[in-house]
Each structure stands twice: as C-alpha cells, then as structure tokens.
N, C-alpha and C positions, 0 to 999 in steps of 0.2 A: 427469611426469604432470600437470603443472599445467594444462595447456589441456585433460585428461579431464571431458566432462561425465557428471556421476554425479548422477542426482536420486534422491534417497527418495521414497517416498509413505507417509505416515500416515494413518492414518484408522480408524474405530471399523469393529467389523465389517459386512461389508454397504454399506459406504459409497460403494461404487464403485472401491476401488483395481485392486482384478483388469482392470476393464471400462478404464481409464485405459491399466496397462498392456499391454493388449489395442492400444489406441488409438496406445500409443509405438512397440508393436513393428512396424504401420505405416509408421511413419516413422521406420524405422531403428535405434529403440534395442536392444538386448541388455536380458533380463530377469533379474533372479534374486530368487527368490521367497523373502524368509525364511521362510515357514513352513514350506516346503522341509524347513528342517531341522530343526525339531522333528517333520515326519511324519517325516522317514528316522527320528530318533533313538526316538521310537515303532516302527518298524518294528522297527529291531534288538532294542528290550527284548521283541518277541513282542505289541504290544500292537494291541487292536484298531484304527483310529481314528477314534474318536467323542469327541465334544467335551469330555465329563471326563476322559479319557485322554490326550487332546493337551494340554488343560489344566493337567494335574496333571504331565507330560513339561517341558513349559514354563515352569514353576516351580519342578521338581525339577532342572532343567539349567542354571537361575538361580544356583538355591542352591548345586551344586553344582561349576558355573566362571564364578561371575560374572554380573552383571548383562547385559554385552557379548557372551555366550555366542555369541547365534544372530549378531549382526555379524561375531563373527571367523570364523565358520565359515564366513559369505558373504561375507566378503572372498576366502577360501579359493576361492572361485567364479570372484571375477575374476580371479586369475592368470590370466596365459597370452590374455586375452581380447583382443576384435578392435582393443582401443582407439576404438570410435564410442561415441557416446554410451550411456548404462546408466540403466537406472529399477533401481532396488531397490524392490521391493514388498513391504509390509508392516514399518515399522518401528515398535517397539512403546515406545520409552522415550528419555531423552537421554542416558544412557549407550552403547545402540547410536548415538545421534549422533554424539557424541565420539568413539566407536572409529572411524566412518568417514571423518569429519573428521579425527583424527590418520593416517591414510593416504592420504585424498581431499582435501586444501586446499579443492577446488572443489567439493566434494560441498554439495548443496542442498536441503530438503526442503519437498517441496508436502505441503498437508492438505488432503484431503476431506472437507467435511462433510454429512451427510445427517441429518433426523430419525429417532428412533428409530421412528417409524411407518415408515416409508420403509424403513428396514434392515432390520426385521423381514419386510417382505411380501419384500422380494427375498432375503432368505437362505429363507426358507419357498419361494421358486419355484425359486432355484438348487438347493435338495435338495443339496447337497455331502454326504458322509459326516458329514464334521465339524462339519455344521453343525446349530442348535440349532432344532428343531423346532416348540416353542410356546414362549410367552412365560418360563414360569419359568426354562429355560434358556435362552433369550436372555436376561434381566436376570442369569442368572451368569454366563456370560461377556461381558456386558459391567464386571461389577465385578471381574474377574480380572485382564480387559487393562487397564483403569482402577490396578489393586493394583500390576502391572509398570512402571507410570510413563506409558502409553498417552496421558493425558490430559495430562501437561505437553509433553512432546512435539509433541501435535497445535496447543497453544495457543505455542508455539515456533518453527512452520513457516516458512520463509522466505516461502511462497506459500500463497497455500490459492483452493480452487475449488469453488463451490457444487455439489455431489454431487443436489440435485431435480432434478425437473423430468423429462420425459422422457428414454429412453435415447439418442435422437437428438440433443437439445439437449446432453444433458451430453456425448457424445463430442464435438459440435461445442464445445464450452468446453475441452476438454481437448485435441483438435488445437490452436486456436487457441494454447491457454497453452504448449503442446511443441516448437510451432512460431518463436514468439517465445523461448522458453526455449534455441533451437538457434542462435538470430540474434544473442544477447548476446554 
C-alpha cells in the first residue's frame, strides 16, 4: 500500500473540512468521516445527538479504548476499499496521526484554518444537529476538541489551507491543493 494516497484534514470546527472533502470527492477521492464514528457510537448508547452528548461519547470512548479510538475504527472503513486516493475527514489529535501513519506510510495531513468569527457564522448557517447554536457552546466545543489534542495536530499538519474568504475561493484553493496533491 505504499503508493495509497491517504490525506487527513484537521481543522477546528466550522473550518471548512466537510466543504474540502465535498471538493476531493470531485475529484475522485473516497471519504470517510471520523465523526462517523463517535455519532454511530452515540447512536447505539440510545443517545440523542447534540453537541454535549457527542462531546461527552468522544471523550468517554477516549478514556475508554484509547486516544486512537475513532482512527482505528476508521481504518476499520478502509478495508476492502477501492485503493484511489482517501481524504479522512476530521482528525482530532496526533495520536490518531500515528495510528494512521503506523498503517498508511503515505498518509498526509492538510489543516484548515478559519477565524473563529468565520466558524461560528457557518456552523450557525449549516444548522447541523450537532452543531453549537450560540457562542457559549461554540467556545465549549471548541475547548473540548482543543482538551483531545485538536490543536497540536492542526499546528503538525503537513499542509495547511487558508479556510476565509469566500465559498467559491476556498473550494478553488482546495481543488487547486488536491489536485497537486494527486500529481506528487
């Protein structure tokens, strides 16, 4: 599996990661969403999902297999897969790095950055379940994913991509960077 292109994307929430791999699947790549697996594993405990219950699932599935929890699950993903290139969306620590590194040699990871002005107006217009409605829970889930390692991770990335600006601009930065990213 050495010539497998596997990129991560990190990034704070709101940042753009979704909208990115929105942009790879385009052009080819397979997606697999970690958050994925903290809502299935919220589903099975019976739980609603809204952003303290995902939250508190995400840190209880930490504690209780590991820092690497949600990478191994989604390595679990790529079994069997088409072998073309893979975005992994949403990686939250450098421990999920290592785990996909110890499986992916070639595994890469881009960081999106956005202002948190910026992340807050687009999680307030996406309206996701999960997602944090006014400012006091946006600032705790941003010090949650920050508690998980969120932020060394993103300051770690092999690549990073400015997340302003318009929606237009940013997807034209993110073909461009996916596209060079396919040609190395």
């Amino acid at each position: 599996m050495t010539g497998l292109k596997i990129l991560g994307i990190v990034g704070m929430p709101g940042s753009g990661k979704s909208v990115a791999a929105d942009v790879g699947k385009t052009i080819g790549f397979s997606i697999v969403v970690m958050g994925n697996a903290v809502r299935e594993e919220a589903a099975r405990r019976g739980l609603k999902l809204t952003p303290t219950n995902l939250g508190r699932v995400m840190i209880e599935m930490r504690e209780e297999e590991g820092a690497a929890v949600v990478a191994k699950r989604s390595i679990a993903k790529l079994a069997g897969g088409s072998g073309g290139p893979i975005i992994i969306e949403g990686v939250r620590s450098l421990a999920e790095v290592e785990e996909f590194r110890k499986h992916y040699p070639t595994f890469e990871l881009l960081s999106i950055h956005a202002s948190p002005k910026t992340r807050f107006r687009r999680i307030f217009k996406r309206g996701r379940s999960d997602d944090s409605m006014n400012r006091h829970t946006f600032a705790l889930r941003d010090e949650r994913e920050l508690m998980v390692g969120l932020g060394s991770a993103i300051v770690m990335a092999d690549h990073i991509i400015n997340g302003e600006g318009t929606l237009t601009q940013f997807k034209k930065r993110v073909r461009t960077f996916l596209e060079e990213y396919l040609r190395e």
